[in-house]
N, C-alpha and C positions, 0 to 999 in steps of 0.2 A: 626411309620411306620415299618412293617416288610421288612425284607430282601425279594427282587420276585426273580423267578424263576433266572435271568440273572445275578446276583449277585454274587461275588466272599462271602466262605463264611469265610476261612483266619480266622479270630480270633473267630468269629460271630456264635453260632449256629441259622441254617438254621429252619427257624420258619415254621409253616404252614401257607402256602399260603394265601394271601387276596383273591384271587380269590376263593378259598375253602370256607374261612367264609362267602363267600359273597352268592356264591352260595346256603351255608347252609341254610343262611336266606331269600334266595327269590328274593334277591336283586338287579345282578346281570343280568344287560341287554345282551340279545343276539344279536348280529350283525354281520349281513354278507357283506362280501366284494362287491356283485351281484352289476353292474350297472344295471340301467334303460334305456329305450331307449326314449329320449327327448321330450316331448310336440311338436307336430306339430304347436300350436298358444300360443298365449302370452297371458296370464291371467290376467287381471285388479283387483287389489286388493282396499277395501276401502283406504283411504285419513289415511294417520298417521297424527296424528297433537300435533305438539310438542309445548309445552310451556314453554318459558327459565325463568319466572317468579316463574314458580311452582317448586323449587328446594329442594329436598332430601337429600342423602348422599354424603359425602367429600370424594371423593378416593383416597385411601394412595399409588396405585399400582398396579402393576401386574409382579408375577416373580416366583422364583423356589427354588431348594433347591441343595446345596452341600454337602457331609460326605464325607470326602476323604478318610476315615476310610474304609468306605464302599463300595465306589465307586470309588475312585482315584480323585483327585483332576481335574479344566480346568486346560487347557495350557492358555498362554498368551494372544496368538489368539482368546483361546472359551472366554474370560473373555468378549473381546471387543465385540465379536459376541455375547452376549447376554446380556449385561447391555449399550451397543453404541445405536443409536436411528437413525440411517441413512440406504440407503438400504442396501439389505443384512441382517440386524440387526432385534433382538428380542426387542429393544426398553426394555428390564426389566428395573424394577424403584424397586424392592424386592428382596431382597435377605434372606433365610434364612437358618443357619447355626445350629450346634451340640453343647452341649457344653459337652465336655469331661468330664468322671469322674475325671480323673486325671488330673492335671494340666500339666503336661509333655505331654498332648495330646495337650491342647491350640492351642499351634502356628498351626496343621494343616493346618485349615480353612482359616487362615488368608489374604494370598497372594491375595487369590478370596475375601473374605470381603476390602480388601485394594482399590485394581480396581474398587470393585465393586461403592464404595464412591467413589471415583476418579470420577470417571462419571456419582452419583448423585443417587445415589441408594439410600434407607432403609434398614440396616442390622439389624436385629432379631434372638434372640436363643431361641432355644427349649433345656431343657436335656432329657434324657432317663433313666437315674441311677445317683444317688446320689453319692456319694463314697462312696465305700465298707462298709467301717468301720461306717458308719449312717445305715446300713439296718439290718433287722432282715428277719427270714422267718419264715414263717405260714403256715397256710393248709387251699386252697381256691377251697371251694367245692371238685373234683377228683386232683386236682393240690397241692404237697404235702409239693414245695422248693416255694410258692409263695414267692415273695419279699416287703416288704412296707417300709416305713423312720417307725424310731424308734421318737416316740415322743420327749421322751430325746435330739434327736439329729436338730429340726425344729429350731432352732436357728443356729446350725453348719451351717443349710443347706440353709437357707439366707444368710448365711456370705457366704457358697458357691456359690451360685449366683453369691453374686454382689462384690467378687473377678476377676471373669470370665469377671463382664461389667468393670472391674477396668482395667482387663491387656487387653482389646482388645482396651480402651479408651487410654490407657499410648501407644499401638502400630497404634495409627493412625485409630481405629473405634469406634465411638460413637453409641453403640447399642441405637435404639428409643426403644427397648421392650426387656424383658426375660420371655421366661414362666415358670412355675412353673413345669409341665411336658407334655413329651408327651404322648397322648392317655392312660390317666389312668384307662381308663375302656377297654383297648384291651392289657393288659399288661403281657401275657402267657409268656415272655422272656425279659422283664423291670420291672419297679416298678409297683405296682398296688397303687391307691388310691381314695377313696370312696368319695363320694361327700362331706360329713360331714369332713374328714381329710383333704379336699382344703378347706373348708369354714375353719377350725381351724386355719392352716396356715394362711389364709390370713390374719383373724382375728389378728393373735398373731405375724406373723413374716414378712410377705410383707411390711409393712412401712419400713423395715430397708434398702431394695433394693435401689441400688440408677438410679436408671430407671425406666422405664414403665411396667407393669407386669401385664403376658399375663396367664390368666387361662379360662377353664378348657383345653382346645383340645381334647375334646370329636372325638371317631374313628368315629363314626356315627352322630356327630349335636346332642346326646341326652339331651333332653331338663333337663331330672333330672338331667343331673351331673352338671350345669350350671344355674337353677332354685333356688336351694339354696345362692348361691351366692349375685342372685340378690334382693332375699327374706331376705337378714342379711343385714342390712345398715351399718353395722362395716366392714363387707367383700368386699360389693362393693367398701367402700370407700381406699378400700387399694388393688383394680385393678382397671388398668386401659382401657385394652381390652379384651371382652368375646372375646376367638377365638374356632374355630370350625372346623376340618374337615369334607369332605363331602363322606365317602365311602359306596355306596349302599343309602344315605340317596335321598326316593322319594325326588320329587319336591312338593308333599304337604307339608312336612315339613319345608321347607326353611322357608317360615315367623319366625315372632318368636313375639308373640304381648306383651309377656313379657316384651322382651327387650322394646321395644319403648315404654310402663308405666314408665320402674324402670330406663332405661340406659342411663339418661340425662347426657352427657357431658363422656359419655363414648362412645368407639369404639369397631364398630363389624367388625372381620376380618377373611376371609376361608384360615386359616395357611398351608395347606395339603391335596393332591387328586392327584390322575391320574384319568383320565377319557376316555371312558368305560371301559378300560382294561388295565392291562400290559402285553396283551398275544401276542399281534395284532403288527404288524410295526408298528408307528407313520405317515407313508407313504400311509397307505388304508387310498383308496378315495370309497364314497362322506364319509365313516366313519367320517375321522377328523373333521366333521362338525357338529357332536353332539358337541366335544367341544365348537364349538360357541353358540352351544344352551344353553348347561351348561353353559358356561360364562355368557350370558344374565341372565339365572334366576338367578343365583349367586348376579347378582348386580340389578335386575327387585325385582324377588322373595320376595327372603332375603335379602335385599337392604345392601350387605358385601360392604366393604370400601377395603378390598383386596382381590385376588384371586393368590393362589400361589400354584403350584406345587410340585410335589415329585422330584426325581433328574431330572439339568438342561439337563442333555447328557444322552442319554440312548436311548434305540433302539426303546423303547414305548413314548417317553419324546419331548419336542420341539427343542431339539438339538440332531441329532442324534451321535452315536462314533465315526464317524470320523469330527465333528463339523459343520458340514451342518447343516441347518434347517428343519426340517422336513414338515410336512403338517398340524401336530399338531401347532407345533409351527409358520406356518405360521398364523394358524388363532387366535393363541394367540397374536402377534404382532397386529392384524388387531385391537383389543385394546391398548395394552400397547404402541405403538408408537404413539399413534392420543389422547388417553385419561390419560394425566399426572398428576403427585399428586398435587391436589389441584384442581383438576376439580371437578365439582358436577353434582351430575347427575341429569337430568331435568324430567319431564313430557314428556311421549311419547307413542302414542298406541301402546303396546306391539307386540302384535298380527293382523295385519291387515287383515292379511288372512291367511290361513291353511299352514303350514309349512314356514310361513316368521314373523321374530323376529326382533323386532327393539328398540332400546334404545337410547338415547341424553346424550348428557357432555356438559358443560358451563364453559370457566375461561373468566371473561370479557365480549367480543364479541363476541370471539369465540366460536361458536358451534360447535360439533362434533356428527353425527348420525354413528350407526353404525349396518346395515341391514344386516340380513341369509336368504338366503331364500333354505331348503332344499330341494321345490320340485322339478318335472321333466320335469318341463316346464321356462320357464322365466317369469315375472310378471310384468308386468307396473304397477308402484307403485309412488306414487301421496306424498310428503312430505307437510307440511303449518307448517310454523313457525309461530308462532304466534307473533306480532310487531315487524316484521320483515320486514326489503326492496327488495334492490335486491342486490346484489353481486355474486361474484366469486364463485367457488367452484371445491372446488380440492375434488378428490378419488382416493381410492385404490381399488384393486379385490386379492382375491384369489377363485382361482376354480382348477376346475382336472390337470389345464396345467400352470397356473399362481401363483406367491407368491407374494403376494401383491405389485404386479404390480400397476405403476399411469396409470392413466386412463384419455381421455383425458377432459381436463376441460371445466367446463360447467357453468351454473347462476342462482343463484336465481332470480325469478322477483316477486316482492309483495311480499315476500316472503313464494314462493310454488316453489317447484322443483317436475317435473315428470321424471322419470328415470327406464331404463331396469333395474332389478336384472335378473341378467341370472340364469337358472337353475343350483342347487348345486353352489351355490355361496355366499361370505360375503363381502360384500363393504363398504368402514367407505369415509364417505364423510367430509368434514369442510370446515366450511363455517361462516363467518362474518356476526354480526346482524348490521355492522353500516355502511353496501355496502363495497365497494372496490376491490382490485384483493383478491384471496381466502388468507389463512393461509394454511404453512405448517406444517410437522411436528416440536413438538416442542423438540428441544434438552434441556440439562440438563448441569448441571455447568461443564467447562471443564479445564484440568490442563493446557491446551497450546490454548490458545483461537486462530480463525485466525485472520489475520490484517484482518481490515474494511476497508473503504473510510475514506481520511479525509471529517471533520463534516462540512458541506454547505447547502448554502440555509437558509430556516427558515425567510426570513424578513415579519416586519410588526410585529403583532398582537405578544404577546411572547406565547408558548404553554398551554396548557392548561393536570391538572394531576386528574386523579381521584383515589384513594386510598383503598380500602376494605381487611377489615382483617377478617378470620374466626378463634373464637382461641379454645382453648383446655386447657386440665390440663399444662403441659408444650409447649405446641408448640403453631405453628399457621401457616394458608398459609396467601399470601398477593396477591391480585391482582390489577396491576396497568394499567389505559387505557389512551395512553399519547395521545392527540389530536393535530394536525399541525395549528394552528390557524392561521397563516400567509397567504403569497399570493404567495410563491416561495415551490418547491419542499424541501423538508431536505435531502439532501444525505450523510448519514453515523451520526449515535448521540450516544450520550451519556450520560446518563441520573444519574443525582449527589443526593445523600441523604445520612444524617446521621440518623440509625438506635438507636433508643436508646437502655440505657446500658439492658447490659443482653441478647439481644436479636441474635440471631448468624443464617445465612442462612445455608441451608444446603443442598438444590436444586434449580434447579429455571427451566422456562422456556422462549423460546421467546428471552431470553437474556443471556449474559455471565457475570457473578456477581464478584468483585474482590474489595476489600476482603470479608470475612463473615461476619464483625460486626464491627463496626461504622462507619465512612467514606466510603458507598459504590459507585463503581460507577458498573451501568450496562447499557453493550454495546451492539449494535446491532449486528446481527448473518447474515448471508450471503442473507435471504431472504427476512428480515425486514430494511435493511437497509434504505430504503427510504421512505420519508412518504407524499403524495401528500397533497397538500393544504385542508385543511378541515378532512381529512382524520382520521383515531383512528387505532392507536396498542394496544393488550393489550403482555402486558410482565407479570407475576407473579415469586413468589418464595414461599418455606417453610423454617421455620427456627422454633429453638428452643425459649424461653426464660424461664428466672426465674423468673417472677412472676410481671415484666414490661410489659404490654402490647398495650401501649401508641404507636402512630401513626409519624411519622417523619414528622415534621412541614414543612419543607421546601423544593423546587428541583428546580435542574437546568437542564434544557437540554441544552447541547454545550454552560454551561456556561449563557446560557439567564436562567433568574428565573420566572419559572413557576407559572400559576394560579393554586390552589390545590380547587379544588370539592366538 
């Protein structure tokens, strides 16, 4: 990513404009600030009809990017405001960072990578340059100081890599990915490299990494620079996520029918974007609301497992400089807090009606929709879940005047819910397929859990656990759905399992997880505390492992041992 317009440029020569090349190419949507003046009546849209059966893609997240290099580093406060998951908060679950040429730049990042895990995040590095002494220059096309790695040196440049995941693992972060570089087909002031010279690398020098490794980060989603890759079965098999940026890239292009042929057991992730501009506040209204739109196709479309940002603070960005959230950022939250890692995305008519966009998430029972609707009127819009009952259901809004404000609660019955989308509005509702009061947002593992209720209730019948693993090359999510089988309420539990070896948490939801790997016990969070007679929670997590992917045979809840499913 180039340095924009707002950007200190300090060590950094000032690149030409993204908005320039964008323009160049056509790409570059025009948007005016103009409000409209509101539908006089409310517009009935077809029936969305969701099906938590037909299940997609694993979402690893939603988050942003820090260069302190570039940008200066958060303060304390922005850490929490946008990796905490409470109001106020950007709920992020991604974080990604630089990796310096030099080693003596390292630690920059790290304060904000540190937090960021602390509260459950995904940390990822992109580099931009090699170190010096691996590049040579060329002459590409009218550009005469190009830069590329020296073949010679594609071995140095692995080992430099997975130095970079060595000392950020020795200070407390376990990077899940490193890419290989950024944007090496927009590289007028970084390295340039051609599709054929990441297919070599992969080939010859990525097994040595010792993480997940993230190629190409194509500036535009081009499918050529990422097509070879998937075309060499030597190279796929030594990445482990295509990632993609999306700048000026239509929406016809988001699919990608390649990948879903060749990218079994790999992951697709949108590593980088601002969107539609960086010219504009992050404050124009009903603007910020394209981001939702983009969000949806992102994960609709192109069915991407992440969406992440250009810098987290920045005056175009979901945090604005003095650490506010902006209107961007609010309708980024309207995902990142309600749709956690390890949710899947369900079946959902995308489109109901003209200008209203809608998508579903699944961990468990819990569901999560989450509707735009940008026209100028408000819309009665009709949901059907499909095997579905009745329960609870909690929302949030943001609009011109609100940032994801709760909203007050409502019900599924049969499960169908009819509900206003106000005009210029995004609303994430969740909602329970196995009835009961709604779900809230879900938090993420935390370094000071609060005190619960002591554990009560529970007699009769002992609980009953259901188990589900999705796994991966190394990882995997787990979701667990503890059911109250007794005849008395459970006020405050705690639910006991040994993990087998190898295997290490490293987020979770629903619950607070302690420790990461063997003996864990996870505890109830302030709104799950209680679980009525008959009733289902679901709790889940993600963790790593090495190559165990076996199931924990046993649980206790509050000490009673559990039926497992």
């Amino acid at each position: 990513m180039a340095q924009d317009q707002n950007e200190p440029v300090s060590g950094e020569r000032r690149l030409l404009s993204r908005r320039s090349v964008l323009a160049t190419m056509g790409a570059l949507p025009v948007i005016t600030a103009a409000t409209s003046v509101l539908g006089a009546t409310e517009a009935a849209a077809a029936t969305a009809t969701i099906n938590p059966s037909a299940q997609r893609q694993t979402i690893r997240g939603f988050g942003g990017m820090t260069h302190a290099a570039w940008a200066g580093d958060l303060t304390a406060a922005q850490r929490d405001t946008a990796f905490g998951n409470g109001d106020g908060k950007l709920g992020f679950s991604i974080l990604r960072i630089p990796v310096g040429e030099n080693q003596s730049d390292w630690s920059r990042d790290l304060a904000t990578a540190k937090r960021a895990v602390e509260l459950g995040a995904t940390v990822f590095a992109s580099p931009w340059n090699p170190p010096a002494g691996m590049v040579e220059t060329f002459t590409r096309g009218s550009q005469t100081n190009a830069r590329r790695l020296k073949y010679s040196s594609y071995a140095a440049y692995a080992q430099h890599l997975n130095d970079f995941t060595t000392y950020m693992r020795n200070n407390g972060v376990n990077l899940y990915a490193i890419s290989v570089q950024n944007e090496p087909d927009y590289a007028q002031d970084w390295t340039w490299w051609t599709s054929a010279e990441i297919v070599r690398f992969l080939r010859e020098n990525a097994g040595s990494i010792g993480t997940r490794v993230i190629a190409p980060e194509s500036f535009q989603y081009v499918k050529s620079m990422s097509d070879p890759i998937l075309n060499d079965s030597t190279a796929l098999a030594n990445v482990d996520i295509i990632g993609a940026h999306l700048y000026g890239t239509p929406y016809s292009n988001f699919p990608y029918p390649l990948f879903k042929q060749k990218g079994a057991g790999k992951e697709l992730w949108m590593t980088e974007v601002y969107y539609p501009n960086s010219t504009d506040s992050a404050d124009t209204w009903p603007q910020a609301l394209d981001v939702g739109e983009h969000m949806h196709r992102a994960m609709v479309d192109a069915e991407f497992q992440t969406y992440v940002w250009w810098y987290i603070r920045r005056s175009y960005g979901p945090m604005r400089e003095d650490g506010q959230i902006s209107k961007r950022g609010a309708i980024m939250a309207q995902f990142a807090r309600f749709v956690r890692p390890g949710y899947v995305r369900i079946d959902a008519t995308a489109n109901p009606a003209s200008n209203v966009y809608v998508s579903a998430y699944r961990s468990g029972n819990t569901v999560v929709i989450v509707a735009i609707n940008k026209g100028t009127s408000a819309v009665s819009q009709q949901f059907t879940v499909a095997n579905a009952g009745s329960a609870g259901v909690s929302s949030w809004l943001t609009d011109a005047s609100r940032n994801v404000a709760p909203q007050a609660a409502t019900s599924m019955s049969n499960g169908s819910l009819t509900v206003t989308l106000p005009a210029r509005s995004m609303t994430t509702f969740v909602t329970s397929l196995s009835g009961g009061s709604s779900p809230s947002p879900s938090p993420v593992l935390s370094p000071s859990p609060s005190p619960t209720p002591s554990p009560s209730g529970g007699t009769g019948t002992g609980p009953r656990v259901a188990y589900t693993m999705s796994t991966w090359n190394n990882g995997f999510t787990a979701s667990i759905n503890i059911t109250n089988t007794g005849t008395s309420t459970i006020d405050g539990w705690t639910l006991a399992f040994t993990l087998p070896s190898g295997q290490s948490i490293t987020s979770g939801w629903n619950a607070t997880y302690s420790p990461s790997s063997g003996q864990v016990s996870a505890r109830n969070v302030s709104y799950n505390a209680t679980i009525a007679p008959g009733a289902t929670i679901d709790i889940g997590f993600q963790a790593t492992h090495t190559g165990n992917t076996a199931e924990p045979t046993a649980f206790t809840l509050n000490g009673v041992p559990c039926t497992v499913v």
